[in-house]
PDB file of N, CA, C and O in Angstrom:
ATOM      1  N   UNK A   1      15.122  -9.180  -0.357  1.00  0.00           N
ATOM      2  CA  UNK A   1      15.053  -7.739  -0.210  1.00  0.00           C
ATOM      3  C   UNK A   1      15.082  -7.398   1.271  1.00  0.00           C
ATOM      4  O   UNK A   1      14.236  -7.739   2.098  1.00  0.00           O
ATOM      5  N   UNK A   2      15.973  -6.810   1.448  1.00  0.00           N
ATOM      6  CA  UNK A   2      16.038  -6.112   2.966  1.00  0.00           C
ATOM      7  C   UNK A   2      14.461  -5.345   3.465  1.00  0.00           C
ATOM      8  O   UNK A   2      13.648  -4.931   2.638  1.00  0.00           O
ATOM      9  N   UNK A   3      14.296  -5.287   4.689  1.00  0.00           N
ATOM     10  CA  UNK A   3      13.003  -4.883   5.150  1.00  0.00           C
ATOM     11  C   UNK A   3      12.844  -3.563   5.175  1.00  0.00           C
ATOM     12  O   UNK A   3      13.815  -2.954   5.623  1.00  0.00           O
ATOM     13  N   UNK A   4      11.895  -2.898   4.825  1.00  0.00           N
ATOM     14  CA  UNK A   4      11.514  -1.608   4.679  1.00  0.00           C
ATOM     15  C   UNK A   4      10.694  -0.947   5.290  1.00  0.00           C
ATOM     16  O   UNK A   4       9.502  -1.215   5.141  1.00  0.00           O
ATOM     17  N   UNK A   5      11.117   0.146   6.187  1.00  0.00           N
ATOM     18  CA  UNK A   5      10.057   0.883   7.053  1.00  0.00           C
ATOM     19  C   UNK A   5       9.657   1.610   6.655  1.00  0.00           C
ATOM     20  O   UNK A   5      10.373   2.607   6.559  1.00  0.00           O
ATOM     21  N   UNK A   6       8.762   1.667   6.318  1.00  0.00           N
ATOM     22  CA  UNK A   6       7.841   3.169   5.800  1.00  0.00           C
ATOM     23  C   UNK A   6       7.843   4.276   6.741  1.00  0.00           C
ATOM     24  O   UNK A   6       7.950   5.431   6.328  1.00  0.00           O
ATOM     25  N   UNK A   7       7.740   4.027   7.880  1.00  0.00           N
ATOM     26  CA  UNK A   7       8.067   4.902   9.267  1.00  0.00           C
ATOM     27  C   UNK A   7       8.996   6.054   9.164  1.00  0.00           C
ATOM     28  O   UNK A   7       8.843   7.216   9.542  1.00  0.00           O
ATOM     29  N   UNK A   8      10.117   5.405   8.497  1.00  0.00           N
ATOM     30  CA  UNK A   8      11.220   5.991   8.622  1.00  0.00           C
ATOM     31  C   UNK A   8      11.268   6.018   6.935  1.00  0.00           C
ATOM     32  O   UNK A   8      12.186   5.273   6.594  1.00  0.00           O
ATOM     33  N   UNK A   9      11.025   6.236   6.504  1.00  0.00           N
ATOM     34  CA  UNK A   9      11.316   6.895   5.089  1.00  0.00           C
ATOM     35  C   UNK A   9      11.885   8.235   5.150  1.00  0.00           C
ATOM     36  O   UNK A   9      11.159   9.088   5.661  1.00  0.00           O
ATOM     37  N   UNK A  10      13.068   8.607   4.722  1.00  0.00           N
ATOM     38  CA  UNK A  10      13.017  10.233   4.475  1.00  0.00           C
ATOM     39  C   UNK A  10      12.269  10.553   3.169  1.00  0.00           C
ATOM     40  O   UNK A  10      11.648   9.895   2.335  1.00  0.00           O
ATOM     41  N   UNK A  11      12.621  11.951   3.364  1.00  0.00           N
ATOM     42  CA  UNK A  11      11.334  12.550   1.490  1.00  0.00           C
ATOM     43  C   UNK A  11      12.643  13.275   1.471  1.00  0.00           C
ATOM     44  O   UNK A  11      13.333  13.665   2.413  1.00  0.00           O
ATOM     45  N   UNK A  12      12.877  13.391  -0.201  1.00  0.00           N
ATOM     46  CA  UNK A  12      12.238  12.601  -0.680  1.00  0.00           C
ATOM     47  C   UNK A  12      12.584  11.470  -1.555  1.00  0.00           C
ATOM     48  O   UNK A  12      13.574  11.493  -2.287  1.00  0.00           O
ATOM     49  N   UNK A  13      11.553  10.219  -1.459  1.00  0.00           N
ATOM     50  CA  UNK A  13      11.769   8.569  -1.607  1.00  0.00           C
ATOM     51  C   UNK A  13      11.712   8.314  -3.220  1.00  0.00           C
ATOM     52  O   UNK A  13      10.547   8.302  -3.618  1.00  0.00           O
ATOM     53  N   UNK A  14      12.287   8.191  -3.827  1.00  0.00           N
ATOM     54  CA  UNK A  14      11.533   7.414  -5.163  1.00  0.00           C
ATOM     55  C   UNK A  14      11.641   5.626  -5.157  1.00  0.00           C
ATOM     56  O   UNK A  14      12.650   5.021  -5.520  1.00  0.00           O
ATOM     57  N   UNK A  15      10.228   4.892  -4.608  1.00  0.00           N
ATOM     58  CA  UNK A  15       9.969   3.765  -4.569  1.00  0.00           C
ATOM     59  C   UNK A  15       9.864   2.716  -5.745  1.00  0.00           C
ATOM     60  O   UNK A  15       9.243   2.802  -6.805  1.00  0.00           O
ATOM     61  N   UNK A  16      10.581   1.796  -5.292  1.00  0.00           N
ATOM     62  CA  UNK A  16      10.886   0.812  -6.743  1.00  0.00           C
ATOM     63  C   UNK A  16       9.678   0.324  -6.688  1.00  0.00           C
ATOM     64  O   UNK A  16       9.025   0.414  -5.649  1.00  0.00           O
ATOM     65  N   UNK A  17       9.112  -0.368  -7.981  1.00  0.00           N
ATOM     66  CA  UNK A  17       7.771  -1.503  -8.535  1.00  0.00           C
ATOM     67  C   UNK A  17       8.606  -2.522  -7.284  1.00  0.00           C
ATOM     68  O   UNK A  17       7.738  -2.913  -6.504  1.00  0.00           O
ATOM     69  N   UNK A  18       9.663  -2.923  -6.975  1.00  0.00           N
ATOM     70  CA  UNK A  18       9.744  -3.896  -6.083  1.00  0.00           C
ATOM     71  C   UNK A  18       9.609  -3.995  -4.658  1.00  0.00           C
ATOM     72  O   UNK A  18       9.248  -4.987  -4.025  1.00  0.00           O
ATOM     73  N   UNK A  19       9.975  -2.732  -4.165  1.00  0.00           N
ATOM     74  CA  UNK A  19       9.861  -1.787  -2.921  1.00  0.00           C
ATOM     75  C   UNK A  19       8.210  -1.915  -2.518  1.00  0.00           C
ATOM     76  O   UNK A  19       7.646  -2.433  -1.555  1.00  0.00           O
ATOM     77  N   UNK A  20       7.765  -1.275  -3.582  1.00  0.00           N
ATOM     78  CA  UNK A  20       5.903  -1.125  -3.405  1.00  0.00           C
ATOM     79  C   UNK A  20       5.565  -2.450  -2.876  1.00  0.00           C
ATOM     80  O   UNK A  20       5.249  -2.726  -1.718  1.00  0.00           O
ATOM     81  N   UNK A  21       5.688  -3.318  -3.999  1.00  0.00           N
ATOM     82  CA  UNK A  21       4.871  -5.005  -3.676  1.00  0.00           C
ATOM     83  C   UNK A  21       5.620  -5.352  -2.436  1.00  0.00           C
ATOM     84  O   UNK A  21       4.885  -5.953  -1.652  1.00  0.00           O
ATOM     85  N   UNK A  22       6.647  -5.206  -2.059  1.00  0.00           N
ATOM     86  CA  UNK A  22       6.946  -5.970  -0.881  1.00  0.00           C
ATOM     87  C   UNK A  22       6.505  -5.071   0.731  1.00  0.00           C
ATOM     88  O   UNK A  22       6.391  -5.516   1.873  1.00  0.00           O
ATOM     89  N   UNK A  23       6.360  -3.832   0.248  1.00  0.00           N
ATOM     90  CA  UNK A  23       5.590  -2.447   1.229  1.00  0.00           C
ATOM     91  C   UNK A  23       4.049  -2.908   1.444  1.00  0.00           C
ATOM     92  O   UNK A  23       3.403  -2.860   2.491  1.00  0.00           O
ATOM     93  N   UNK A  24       3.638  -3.365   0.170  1.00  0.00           N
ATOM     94  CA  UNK A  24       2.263  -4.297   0.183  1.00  0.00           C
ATOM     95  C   UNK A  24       1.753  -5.494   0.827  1.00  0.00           C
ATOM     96  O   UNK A  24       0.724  -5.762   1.448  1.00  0.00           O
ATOM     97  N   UNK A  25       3.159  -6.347   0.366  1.00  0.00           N
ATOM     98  CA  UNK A  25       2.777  -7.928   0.819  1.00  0.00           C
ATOM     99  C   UNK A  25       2.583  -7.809   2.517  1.00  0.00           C
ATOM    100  O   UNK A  25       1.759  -8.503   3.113  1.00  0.00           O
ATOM    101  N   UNK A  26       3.313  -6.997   3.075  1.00  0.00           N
ATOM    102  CA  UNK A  26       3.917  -6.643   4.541  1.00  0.00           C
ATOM    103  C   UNK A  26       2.753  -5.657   5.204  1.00  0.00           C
ATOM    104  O   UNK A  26       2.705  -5.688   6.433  1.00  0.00           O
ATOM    105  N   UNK A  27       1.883  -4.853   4.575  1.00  0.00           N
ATOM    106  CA  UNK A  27       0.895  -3.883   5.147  1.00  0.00           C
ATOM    107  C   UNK A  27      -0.725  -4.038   4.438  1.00  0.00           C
ATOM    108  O   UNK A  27      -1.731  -3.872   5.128  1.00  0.00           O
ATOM    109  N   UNK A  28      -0.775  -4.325   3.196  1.00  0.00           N
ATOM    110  CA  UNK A  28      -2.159  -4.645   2.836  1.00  0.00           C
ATOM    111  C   UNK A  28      -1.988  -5.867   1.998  1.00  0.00           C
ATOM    112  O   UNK A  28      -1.728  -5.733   0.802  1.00  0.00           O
ATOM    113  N   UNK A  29      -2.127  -7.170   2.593  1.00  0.00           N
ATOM    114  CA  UNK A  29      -2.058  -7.894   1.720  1.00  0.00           C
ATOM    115  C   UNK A  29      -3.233  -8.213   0.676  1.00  0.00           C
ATOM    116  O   UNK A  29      -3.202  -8.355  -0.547  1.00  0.00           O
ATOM    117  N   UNK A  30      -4.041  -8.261   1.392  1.00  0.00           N
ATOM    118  CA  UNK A  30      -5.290  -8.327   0.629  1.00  0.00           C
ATOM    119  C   UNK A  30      -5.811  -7.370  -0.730  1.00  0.00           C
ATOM    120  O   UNK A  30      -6.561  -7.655  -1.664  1.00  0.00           O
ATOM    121  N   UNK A  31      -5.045  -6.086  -0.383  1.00  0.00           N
ATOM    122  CA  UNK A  31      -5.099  -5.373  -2.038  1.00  0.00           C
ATOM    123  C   UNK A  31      -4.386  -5.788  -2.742  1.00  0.00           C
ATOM    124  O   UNK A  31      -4.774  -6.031  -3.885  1.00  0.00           O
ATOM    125  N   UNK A  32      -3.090  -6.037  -2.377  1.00  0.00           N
ATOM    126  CA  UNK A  32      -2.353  -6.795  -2.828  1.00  0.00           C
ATOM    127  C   UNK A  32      -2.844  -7.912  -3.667  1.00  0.00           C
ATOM    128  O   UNK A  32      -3.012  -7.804  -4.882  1.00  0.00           O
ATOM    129  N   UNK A  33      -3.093  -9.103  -2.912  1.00  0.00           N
ATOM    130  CA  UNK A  33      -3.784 -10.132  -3.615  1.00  0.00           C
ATOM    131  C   UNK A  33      -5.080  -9.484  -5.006  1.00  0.00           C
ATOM    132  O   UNK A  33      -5.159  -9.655  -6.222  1.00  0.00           O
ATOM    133  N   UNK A  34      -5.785  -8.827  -4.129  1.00  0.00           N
ATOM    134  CA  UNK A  34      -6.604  -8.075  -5.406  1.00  0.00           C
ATOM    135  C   UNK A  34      -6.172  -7.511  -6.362  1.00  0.00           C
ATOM    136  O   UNK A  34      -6.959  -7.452  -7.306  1.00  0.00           O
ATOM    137  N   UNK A  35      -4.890  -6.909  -6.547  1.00  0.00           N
ATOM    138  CA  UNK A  35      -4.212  -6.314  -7.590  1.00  0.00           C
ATOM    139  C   UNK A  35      -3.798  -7.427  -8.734  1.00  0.00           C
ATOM    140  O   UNK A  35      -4.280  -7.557  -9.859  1.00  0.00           O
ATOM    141  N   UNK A  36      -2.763  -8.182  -8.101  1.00  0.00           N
ATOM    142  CA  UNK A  36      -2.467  -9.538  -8.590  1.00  0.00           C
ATOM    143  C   UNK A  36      -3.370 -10.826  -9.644  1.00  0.00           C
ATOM    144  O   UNK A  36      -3.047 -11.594 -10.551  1.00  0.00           O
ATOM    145  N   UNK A  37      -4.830 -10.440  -8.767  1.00  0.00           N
ATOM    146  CA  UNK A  37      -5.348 -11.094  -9.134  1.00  0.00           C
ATOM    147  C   UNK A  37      -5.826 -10.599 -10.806  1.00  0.00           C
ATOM    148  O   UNK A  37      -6.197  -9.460 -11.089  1.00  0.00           O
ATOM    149  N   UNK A  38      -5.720 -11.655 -11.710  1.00  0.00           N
ATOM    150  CA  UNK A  38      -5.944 -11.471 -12.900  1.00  0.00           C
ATOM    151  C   UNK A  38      -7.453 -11.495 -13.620  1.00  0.00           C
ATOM    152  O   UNK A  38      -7.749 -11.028 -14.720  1.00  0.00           O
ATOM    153  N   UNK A  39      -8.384 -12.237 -12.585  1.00  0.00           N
ATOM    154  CA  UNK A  39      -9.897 -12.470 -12.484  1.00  0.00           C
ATOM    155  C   UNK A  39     -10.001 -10.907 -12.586  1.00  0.00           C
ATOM    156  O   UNK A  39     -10.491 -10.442 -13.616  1.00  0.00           O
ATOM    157  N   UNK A  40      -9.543 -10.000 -11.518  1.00  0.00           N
ATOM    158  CA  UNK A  40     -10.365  -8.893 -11.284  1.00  0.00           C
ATOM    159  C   UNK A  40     -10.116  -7.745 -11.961  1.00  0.00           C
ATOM    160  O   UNK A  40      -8.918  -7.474 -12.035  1.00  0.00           O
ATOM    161  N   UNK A  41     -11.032  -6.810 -12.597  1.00  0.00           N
ATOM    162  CA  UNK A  41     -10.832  -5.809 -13.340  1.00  0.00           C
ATOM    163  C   UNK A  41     -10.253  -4.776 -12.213  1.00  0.00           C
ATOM    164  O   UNK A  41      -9.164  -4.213 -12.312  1.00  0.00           O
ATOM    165  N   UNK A  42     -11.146  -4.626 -11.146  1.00  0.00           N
ATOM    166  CA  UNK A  42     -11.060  -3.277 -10.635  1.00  0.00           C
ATOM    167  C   UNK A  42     -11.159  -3.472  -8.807  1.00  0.00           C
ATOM    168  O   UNK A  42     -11.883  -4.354  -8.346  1.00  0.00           O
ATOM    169  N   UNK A  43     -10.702  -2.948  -8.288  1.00  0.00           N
ATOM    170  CA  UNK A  43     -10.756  -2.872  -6.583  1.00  0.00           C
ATOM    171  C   UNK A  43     -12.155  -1.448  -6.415  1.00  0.00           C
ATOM    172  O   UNK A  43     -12.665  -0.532  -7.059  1.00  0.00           O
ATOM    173  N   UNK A  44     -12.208  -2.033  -5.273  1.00  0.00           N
ATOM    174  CA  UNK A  44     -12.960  -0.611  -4.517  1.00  0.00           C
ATOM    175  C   UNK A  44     -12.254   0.012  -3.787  1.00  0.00           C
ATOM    176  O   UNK A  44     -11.712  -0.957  -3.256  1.00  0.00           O
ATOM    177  N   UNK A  45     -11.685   1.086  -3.186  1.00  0.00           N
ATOM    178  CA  UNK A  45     -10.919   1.564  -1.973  1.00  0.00           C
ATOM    179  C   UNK A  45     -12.057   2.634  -1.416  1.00  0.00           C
ATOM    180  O   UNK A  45     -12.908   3.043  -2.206  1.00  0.00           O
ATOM    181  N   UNK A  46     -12.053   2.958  -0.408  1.00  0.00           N
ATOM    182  CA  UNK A  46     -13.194   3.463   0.669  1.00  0.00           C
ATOM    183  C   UNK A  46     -11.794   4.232   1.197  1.00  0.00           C
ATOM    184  O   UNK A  46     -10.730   3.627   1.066  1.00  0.00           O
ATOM    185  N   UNK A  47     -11.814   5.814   1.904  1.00  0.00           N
ATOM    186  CA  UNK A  47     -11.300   6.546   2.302  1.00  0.00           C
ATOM    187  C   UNK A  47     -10.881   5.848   3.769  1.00  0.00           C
ATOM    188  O   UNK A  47      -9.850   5.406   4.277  1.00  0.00           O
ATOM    189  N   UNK A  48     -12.128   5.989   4.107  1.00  0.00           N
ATOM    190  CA  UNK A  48     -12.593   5.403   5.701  1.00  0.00           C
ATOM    191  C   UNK A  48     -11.558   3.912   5.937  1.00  0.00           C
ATOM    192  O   UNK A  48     -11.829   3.141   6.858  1.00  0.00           O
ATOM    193  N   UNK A  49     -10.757   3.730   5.296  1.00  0.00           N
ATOM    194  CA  UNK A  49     -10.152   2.438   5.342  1.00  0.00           C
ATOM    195  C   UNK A  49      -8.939   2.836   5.881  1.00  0.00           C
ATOM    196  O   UNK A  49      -8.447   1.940   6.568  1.00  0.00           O
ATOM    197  N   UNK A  50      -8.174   3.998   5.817  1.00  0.00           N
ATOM    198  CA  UNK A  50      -7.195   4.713   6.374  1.00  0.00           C
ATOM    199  C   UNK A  50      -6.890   6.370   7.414  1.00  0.00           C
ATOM    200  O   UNK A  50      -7.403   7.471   7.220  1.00  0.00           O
ATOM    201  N   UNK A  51      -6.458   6.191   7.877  1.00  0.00           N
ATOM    202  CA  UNK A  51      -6.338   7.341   8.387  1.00  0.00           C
ATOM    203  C   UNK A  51      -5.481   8.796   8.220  1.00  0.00           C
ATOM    204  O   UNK A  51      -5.442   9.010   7.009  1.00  0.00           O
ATOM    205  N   UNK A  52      -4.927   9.653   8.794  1.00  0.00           N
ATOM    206  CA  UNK A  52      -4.079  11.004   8.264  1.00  0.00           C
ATOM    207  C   UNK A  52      -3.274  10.825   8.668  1.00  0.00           C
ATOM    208  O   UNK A  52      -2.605  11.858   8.702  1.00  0.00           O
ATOM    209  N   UNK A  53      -2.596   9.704   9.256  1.00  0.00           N
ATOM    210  CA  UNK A  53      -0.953   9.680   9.789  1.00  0.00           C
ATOM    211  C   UNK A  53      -0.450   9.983   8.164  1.00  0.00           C
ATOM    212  O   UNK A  53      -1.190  10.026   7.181  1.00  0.00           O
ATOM    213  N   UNK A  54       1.454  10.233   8.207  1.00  0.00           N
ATOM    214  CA  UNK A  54       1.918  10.075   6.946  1.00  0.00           C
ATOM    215  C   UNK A  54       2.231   8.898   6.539  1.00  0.00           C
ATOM    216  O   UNK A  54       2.580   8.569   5.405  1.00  0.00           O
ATOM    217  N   UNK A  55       2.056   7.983   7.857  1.00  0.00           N
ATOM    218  CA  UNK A  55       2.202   6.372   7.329  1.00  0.00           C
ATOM    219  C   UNK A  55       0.768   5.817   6.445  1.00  0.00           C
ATOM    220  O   UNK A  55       0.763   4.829   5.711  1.00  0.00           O
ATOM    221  N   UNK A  56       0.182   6.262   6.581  1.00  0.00           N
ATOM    222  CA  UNK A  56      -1.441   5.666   5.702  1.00  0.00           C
ATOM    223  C   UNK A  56      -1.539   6.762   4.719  1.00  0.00           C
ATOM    224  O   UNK A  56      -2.173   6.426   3.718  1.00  0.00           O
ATOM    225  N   UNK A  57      -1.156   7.817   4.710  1.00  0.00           N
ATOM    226  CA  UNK A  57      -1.038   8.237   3.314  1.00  0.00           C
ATOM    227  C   UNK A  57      -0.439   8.055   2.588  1.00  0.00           C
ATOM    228  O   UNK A  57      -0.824   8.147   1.422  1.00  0.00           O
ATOM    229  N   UNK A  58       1.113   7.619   2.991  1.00  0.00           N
ATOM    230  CA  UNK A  58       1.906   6.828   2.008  1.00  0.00           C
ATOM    231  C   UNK A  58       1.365   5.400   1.412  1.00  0.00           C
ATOM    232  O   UNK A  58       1.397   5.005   0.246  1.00  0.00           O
ATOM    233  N   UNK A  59       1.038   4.984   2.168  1.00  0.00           N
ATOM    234  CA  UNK A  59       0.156   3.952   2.083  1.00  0.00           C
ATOM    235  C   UNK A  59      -1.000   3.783   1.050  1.00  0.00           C
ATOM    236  O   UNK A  59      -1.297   2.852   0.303  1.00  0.00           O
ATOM    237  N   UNK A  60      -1.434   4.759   1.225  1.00  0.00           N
ATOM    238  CA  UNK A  60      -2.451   4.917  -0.106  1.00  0.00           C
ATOM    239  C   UNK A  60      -1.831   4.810  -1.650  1.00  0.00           C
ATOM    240  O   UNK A  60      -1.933   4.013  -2.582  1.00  0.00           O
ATOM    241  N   UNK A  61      -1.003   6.292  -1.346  1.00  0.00           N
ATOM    242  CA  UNK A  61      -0.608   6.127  -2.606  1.00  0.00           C
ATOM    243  C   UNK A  61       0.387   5.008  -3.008  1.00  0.00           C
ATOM    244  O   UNK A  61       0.432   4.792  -4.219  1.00  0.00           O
ATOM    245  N   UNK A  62       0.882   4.547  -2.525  1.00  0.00           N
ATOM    246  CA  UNK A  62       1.558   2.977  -2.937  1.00  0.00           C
ATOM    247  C   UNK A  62       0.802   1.977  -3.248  1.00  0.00           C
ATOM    248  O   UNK A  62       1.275   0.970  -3.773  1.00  0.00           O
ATOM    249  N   UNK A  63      -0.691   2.132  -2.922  1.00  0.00           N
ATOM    250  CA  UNK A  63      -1.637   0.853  -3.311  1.00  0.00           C
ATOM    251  C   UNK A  63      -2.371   1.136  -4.492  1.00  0.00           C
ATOM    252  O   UNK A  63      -2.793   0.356  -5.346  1.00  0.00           O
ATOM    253  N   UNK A  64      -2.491   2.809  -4.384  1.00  0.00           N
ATOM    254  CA  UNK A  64      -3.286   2.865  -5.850  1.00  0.00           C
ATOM    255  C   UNK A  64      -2.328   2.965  -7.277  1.00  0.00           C
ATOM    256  O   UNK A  64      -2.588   2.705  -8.452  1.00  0.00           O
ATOM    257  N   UNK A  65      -0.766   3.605  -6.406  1.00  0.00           N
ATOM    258  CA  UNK A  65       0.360   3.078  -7.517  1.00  0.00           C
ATOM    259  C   UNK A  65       0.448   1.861  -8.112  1.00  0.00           C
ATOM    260  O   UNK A  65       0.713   1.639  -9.294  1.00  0.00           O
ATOM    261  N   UNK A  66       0.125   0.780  -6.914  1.00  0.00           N
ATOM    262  CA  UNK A  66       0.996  -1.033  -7.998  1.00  0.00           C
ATOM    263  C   UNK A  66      -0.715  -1.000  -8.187  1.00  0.00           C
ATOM    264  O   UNK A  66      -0.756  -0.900  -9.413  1.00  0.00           O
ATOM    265  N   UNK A  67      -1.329  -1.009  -7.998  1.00  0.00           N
ATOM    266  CA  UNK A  67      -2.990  -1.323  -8.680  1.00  0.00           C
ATOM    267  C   UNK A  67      -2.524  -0.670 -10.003  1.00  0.00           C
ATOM    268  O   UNK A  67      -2.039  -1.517 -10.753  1.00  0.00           O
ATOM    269  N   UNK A  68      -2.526   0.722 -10.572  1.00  0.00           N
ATOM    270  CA  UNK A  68      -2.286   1.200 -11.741  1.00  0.00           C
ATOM    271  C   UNK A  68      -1.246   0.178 -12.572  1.00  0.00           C
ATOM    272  O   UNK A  68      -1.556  -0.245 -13.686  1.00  0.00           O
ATOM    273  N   UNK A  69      -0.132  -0.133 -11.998  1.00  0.00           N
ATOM    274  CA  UNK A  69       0.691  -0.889 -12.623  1.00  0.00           C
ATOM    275  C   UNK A  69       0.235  -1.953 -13.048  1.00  0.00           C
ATOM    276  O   UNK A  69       0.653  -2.472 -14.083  1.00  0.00           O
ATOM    277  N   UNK A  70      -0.980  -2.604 -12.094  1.00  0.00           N
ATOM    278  CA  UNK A  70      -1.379  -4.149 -12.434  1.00  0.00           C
ATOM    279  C   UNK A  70      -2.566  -3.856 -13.394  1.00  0.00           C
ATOM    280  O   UNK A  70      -3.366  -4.791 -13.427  1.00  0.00           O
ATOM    281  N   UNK A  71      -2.951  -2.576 -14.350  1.00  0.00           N
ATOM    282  CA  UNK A  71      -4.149  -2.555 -14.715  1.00  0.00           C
ATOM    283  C   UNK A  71      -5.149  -2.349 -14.175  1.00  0.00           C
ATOM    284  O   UNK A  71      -6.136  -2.522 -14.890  1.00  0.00           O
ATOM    285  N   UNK A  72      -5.404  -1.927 -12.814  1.00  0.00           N
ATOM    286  CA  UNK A  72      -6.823  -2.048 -12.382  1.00  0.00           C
ATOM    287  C   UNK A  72      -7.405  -0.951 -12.833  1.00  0.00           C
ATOM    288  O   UNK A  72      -6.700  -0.156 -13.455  1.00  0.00           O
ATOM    289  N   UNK A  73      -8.839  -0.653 -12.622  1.00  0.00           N
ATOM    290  CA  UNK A  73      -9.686   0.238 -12.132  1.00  0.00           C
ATOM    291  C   UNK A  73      -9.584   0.242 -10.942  1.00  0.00           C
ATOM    292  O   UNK A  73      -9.452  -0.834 -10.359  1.00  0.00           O
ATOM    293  N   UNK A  74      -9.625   1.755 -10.054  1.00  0.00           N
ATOM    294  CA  UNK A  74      -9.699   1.693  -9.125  1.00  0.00           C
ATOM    295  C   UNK A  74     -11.233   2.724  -8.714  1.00  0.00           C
ATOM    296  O   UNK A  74     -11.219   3.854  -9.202  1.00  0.00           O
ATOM    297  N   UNK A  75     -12.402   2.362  -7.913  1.00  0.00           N
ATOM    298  CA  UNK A  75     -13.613   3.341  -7.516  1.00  0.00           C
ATOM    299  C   UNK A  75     -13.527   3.631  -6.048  1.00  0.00           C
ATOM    300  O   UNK A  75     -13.453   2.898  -5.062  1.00  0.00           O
ATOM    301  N   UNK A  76     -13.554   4.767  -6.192  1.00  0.00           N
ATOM    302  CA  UNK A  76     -13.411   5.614  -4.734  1.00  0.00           C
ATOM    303  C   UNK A  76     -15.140   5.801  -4.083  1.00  0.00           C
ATOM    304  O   UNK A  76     -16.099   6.288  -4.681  1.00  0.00           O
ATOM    305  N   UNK A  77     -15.109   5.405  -3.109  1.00  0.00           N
ATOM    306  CA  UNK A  77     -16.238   5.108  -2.781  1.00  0.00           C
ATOM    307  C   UNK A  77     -16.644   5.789  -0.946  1.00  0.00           C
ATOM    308  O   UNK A  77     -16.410   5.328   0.171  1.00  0.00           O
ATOM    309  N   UNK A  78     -17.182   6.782  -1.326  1.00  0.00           N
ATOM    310  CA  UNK A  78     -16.793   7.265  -0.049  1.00  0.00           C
ATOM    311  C   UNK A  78     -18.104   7.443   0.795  1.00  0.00           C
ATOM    312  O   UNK A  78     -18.113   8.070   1.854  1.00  0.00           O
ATOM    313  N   UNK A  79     -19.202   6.850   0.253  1.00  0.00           N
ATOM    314  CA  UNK A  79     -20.262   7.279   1.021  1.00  0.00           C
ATOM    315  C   UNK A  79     -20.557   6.818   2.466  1.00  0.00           C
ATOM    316  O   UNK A  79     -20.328   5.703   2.936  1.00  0.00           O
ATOM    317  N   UNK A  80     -21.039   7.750   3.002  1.00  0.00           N
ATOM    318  CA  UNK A  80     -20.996   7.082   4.284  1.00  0.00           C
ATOM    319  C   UNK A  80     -22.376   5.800   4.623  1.00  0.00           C
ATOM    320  O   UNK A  80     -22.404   5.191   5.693  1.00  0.00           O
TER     321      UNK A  80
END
């Protein structure tokens, strides 16, 4: 798969299930791995883990997208 900048995305994108995981493997791997993983029911995501660029909001929603796909629960956990 050719490399994908999220940077440069125009809107508006409709992102493949293949697009996402490899947008993943390349920027959060570790949810990634947590998604994947078949042990785990559910991730935590914390707000505070990203910021308001449009690159980390895309970002978000692409992680809580392939999480949904992989089955998870996802708990939003925002306390400070």
């Amino acid at each position: 798969m050719s490399h994908i900048n999220i940077d440069n995305i125009a809107s508006p994108h409709n992102f493949t299930d293949q697009e996402i995981s490899y947008i993943l493997t390349e920027n959060l791997p570790e949810w990634k791995k947590g998604c994947d993983n078949s042990q785990m029911e559910g991730l935590l995501f914390h707000p505070d883990a990203f910021g308001y660029s449009a690159r980390e909001i895309i970002l978000i929603g692409l992680a809580l997208k392939y999480a949904a796909l992989k089955g998870k629960e996802i708990r939003i956990v925002a306390k400070k």
